[in-house]
N, CA, C and O atoms as CSV, one atom per row, in Angstrom:
chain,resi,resn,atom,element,x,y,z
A,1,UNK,N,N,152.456,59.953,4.779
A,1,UNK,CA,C,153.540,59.027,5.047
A,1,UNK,C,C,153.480,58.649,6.521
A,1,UNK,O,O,153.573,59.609,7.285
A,2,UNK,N,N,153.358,57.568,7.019
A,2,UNK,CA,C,153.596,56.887,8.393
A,2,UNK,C,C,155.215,56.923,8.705
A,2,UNK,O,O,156.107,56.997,7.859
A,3,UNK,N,N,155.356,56.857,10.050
A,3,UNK,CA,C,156.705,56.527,10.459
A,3,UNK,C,C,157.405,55.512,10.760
A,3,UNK,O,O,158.487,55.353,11.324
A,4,UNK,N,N,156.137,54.411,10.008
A,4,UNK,CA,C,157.160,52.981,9.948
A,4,UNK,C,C,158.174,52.717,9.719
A,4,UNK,O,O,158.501,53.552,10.563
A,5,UNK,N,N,159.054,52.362,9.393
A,5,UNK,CA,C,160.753,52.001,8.769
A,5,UNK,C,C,160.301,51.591,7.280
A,5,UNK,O,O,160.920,52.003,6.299
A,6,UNK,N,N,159.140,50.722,7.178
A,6,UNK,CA,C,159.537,50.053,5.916
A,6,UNK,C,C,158.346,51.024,5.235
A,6,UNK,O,O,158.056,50.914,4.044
A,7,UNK,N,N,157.999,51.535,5.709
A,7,UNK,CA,C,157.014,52.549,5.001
A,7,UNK,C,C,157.870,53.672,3.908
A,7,UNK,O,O,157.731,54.098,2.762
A,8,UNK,N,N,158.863,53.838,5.115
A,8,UNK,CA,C,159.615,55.100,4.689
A,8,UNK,C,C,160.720,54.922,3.693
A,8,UNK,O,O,161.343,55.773,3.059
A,9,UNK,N,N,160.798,53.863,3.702
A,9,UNK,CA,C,162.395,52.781,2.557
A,9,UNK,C,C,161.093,52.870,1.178
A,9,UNK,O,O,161.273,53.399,0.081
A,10,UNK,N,N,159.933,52.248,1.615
A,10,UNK,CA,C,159.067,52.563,0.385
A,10,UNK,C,C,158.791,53.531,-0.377
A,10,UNK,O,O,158.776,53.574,-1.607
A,11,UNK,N,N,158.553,54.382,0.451
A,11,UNK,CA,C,158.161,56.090,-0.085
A,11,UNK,C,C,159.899,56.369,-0.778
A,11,UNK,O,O,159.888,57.210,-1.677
A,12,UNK,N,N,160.973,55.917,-0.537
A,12,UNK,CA,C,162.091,56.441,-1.088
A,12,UNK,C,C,162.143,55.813,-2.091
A,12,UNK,O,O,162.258,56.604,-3.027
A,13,UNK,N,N,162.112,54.435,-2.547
A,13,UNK,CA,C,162.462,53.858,-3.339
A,13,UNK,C,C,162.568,54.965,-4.848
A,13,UNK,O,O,161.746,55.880,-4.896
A,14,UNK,N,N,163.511,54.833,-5.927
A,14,UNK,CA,C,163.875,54.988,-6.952
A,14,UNK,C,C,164.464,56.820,-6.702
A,14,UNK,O,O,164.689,57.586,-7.639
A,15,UNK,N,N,164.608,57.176,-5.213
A,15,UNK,CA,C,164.849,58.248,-5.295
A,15,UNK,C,C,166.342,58.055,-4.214
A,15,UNK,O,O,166.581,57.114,-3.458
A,16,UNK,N,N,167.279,59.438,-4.499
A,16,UNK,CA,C,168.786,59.477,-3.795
A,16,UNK,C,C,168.606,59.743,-2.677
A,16,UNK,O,O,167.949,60.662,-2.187
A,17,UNK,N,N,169.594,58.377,-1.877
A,17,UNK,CA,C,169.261,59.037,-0.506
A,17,UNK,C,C,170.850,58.619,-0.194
A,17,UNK,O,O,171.672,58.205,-1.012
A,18,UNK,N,N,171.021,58.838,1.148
A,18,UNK,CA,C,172.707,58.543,1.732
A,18,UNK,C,C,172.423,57.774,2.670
A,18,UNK,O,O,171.374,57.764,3.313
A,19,UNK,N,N,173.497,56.979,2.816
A,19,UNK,CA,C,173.076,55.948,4.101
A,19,UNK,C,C,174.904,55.752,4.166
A,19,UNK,O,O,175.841,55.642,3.376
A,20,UNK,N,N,174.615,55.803,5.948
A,20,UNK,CA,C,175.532,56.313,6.790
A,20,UNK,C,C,175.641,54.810,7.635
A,20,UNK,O,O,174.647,54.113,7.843
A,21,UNK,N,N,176.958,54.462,8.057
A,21,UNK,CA,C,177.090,52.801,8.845
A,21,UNK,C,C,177.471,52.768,9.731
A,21,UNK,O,O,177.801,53.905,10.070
A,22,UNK,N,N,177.658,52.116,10.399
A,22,UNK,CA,C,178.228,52.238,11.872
A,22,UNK,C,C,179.902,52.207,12.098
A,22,UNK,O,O,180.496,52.453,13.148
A,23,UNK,N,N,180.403,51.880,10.966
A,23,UNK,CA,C,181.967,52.171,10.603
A,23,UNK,C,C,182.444,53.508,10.119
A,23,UNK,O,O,183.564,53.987,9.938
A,24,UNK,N,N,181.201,53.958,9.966
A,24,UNK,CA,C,181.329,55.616,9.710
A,24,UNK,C,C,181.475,55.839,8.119
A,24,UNK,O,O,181.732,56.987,7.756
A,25,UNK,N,N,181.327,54.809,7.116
A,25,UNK,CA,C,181.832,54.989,5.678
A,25,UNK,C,C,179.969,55.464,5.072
A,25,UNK,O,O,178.910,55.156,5.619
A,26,UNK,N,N,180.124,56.033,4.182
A,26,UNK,CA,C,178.453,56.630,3.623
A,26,UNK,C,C,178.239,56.125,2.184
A,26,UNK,O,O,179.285,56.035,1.541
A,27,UNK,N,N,177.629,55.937,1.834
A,27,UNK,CA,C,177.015,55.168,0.136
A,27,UNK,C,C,175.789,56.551,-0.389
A,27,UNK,O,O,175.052,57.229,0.326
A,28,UNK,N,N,175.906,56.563,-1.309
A,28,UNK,CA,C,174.969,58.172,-2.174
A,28,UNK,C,C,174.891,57.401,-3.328
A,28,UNK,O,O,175.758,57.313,-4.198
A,29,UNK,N,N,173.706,56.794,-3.288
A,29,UNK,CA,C,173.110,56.696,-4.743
A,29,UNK,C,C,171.314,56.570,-4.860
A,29,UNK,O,O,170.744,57.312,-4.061
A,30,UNK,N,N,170.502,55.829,-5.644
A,30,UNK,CA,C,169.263,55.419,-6.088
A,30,UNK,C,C,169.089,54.105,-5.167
A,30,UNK,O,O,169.424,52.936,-5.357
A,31,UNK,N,N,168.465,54.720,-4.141
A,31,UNK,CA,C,167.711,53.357,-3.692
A,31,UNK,C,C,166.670,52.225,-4.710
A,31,UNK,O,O,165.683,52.421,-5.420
A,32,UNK,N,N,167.273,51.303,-4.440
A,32,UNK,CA,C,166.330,50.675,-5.763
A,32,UNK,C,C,166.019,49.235,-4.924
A,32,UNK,O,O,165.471,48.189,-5.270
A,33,UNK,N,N,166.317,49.455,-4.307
A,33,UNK,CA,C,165.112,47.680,-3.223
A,33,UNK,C,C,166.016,47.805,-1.665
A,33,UNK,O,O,166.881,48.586,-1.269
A,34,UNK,N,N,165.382,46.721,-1.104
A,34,UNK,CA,C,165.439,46.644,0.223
A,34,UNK,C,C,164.514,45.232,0.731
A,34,UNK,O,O,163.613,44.842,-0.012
A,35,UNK,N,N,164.728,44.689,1.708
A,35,UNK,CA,C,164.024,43.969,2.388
A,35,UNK,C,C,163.813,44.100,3.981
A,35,UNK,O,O,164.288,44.948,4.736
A,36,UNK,N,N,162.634,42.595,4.386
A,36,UNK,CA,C,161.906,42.942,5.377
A,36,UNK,C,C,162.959,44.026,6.968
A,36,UNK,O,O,162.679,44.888,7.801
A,37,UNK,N,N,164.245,43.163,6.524
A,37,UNK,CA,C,165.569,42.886,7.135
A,37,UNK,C,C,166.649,44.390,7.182
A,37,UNK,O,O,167.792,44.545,7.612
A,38,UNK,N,N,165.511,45.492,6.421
A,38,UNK,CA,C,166.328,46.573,5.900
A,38,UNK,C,C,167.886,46.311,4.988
A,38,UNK,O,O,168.904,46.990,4.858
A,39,UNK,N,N,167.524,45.219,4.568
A,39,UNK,CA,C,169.132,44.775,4.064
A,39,UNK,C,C,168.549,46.184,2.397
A,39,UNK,O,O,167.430,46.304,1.899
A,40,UNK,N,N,169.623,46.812,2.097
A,40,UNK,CA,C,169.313,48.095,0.985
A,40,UNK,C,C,170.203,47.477,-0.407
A,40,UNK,O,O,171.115,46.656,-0.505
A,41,UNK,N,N,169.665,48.069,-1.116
A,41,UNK,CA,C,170.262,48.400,-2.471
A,41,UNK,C,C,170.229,49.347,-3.355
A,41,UNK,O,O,169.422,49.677,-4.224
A,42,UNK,N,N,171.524,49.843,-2.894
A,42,UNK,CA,C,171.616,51.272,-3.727
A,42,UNK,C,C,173.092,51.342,-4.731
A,42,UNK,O,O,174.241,50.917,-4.607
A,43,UNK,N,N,172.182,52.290,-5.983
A,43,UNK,CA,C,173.069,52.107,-7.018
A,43,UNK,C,C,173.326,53.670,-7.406
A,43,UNK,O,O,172.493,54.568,-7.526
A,44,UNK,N,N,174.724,53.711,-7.563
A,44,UNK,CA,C,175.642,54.913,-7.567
A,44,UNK,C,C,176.505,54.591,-8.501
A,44,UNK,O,O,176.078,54.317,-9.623
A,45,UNK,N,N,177.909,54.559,-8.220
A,45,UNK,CA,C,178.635,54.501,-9.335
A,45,UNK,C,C,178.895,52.918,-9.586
A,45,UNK,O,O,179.223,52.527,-10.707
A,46,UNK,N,N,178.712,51.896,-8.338
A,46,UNK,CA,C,178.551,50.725,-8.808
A,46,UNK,C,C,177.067,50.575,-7.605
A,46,UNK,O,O,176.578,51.371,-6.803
A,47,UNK,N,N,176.652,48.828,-8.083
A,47,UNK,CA,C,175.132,48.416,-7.087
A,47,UNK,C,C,175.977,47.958,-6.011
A,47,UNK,O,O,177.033,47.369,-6.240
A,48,UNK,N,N,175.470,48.255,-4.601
A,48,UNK,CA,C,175.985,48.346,-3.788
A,48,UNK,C,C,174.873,47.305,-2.825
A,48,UNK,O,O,173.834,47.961,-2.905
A,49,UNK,N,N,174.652,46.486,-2.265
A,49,UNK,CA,C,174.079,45.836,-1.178
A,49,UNK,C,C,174.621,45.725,0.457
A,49,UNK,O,O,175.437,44.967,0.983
A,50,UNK,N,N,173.675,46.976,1.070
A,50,UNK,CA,C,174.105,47.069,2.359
A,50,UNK,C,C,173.428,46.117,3.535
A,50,UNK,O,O,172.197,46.104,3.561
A,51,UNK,N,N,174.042,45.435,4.371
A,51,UNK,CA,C,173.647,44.620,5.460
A,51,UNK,C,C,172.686,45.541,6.333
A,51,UNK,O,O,173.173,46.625,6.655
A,52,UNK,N,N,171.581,45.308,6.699
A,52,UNK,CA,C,170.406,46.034,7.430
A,52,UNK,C,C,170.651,46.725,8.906
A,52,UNK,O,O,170.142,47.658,9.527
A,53,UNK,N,N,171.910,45.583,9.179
A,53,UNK,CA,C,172.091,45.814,10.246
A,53,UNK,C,C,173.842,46.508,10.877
A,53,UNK,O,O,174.422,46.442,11.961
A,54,UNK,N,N,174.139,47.062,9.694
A,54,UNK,CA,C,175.270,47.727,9.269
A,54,UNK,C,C,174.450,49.546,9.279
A,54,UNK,O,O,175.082,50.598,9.379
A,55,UNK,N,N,173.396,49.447,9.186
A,55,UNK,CA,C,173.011,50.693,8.728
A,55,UNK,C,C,172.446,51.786,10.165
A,55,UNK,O,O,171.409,51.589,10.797
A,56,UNK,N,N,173.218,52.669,10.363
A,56,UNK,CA,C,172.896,53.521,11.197
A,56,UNK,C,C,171.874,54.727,10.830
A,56,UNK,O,O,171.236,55.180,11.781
A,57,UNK,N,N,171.671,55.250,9.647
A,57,UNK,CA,C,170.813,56.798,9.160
A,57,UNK,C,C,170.798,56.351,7.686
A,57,UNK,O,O,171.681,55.728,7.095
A,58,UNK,N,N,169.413,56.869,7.126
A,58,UNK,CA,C,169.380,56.756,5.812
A,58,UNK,C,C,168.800,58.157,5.462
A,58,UNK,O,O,167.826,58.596,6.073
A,59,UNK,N,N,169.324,58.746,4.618
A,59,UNK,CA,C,168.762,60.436,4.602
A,59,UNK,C,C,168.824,60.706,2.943
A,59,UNK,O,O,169.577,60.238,2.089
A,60,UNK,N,N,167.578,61.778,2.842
A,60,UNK,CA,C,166.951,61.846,1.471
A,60,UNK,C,C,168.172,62.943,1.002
A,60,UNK,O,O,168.185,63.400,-0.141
């Protein structure tokens, strides 16, 4: 695994990770896409689309 950003959103994909925002609120579900933009999509109890640039930590 490299320590690119989008390397590492890749290697996660279809697996749970948490992602933490700069408002301090956290999302826990199945990463299931993302773009160049880190904009995420993760699905938990509903699909959730986070702004890329809203996102402070994303952890497995």
């Amino acid at each position: 695994m490299s320590g690119r950003p989008l390397d590492i959103l890749e290697d996660s994909l279809e697996e749970t990770v948490t992602v933490r925002l700069k408002g301090g609120e956290e999302f826990t579900g199945v990463l299931t896409g993302y773009d160049q933009h880190m904009n995420l999509v993760v699905e938990g109890e509903d699909t959730t689309v986070i702004r890329g640039d809203n996102v402070v930590t994303i952890e497995p």
